[in-house]
N, C-alpha and C positions, 0 to 999 in steps of 0.2 A: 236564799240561803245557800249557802256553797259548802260542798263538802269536802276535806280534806284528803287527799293521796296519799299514800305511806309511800316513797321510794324504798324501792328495791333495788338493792344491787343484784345484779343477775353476770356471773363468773364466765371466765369464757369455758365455754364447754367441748371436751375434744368428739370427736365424730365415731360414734361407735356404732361403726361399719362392718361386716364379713369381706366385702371388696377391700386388697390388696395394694398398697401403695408401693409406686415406683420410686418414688425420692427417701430418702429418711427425712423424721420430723415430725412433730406436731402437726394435728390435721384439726380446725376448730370448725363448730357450725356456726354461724353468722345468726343471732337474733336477729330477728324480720317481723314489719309487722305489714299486711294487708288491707288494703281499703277499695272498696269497690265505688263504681258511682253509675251512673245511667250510661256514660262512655266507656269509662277504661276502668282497670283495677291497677292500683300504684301497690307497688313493694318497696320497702325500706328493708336494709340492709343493712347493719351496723359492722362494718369493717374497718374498726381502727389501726390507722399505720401503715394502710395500703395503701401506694400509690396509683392514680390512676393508668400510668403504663404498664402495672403488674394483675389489675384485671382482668380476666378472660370469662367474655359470657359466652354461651354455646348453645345451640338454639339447632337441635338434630331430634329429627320424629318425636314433634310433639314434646321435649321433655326439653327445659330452659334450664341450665347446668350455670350456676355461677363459682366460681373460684378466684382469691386472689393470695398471692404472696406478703406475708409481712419479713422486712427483711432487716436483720439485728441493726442497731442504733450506734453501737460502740465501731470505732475504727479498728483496724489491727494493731494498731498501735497502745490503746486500750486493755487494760486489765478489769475484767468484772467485778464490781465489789459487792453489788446489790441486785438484782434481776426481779423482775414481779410480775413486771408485762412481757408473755413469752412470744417467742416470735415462732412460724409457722405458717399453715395455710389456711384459708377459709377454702368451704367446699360445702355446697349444698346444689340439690334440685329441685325440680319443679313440672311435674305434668299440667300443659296451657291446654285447655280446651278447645275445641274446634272453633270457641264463637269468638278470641283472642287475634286481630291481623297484625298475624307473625312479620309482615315484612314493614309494620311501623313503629315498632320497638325501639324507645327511647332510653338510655342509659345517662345517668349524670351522676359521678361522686363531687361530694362539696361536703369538708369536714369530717372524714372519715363516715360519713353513710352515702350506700348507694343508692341512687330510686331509678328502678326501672318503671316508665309509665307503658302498658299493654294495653292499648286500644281496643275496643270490641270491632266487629265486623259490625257495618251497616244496620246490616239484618238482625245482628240479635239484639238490636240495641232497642229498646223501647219508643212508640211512635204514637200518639194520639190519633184516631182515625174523625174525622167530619163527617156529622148526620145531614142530610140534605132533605128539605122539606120537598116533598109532592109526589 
């Protein structure tokens, strides 16, 4: 028996922050969703309209900083007539844990979402140990 989903539309949301921004603009948070496994914890990132050169992860004491640029559609040549999808920034962080090996941090956008995969360290990753008879 399978249950049915109700989709939810979920709005882009602007980032209500006390920290001060240097650009003008829209600042959005990036819906994310988290998955853990016995290796790694994967994050998705939904950032529509960023390209991947306008990405910036940042990865400074423990705190994983992602940001990306979306940048208007129309040319200058263009008059607006209609706007809905606002353009701006994505900006969100993320405190990694110690057991997270920061230095194999994989990034891939494909389709306006991000996945960064965050490997565990060795050690914290879960290990069966063998009983020996005698």
């Amino acid at each position: 028996m399978t249950t049915a989903k109700e989709l939810q539309v979920k709005e882009k949301q602007e980032v209500s922050s006390a920290a001060e921004q240097t650009k003008p603009g829209l600042v959005f948070t990036p819906a994310v969703d988290i998955f853990e496994s016995d290796r790694e914890i994967t994050l998705l990132a939904d950032m529509p309209g960023v390209a991947a050169n306008d990405i910036s992860i940042d990865l400074r004491d423990g705190v994983l900083t992602i940001s990306g640029d979306v940048k208007p559609w129309e040319s200058a040549e263009e008059k607006d007539v209609l706007i809905e999808f606002e353009v701006g920034k994505y900006y969100r962080q993320f405190t990694l844990s110690e057991a997270i090996d920061q230095a194999k941090i994989d990034a891939q956008l494909k389709e306006g979402v991000l996945k960064l995969a965050l490997p565990k360290l060795a050690k914290a990753q879960p290990r069966k140990i063998a009983v020996n008879a005698g």
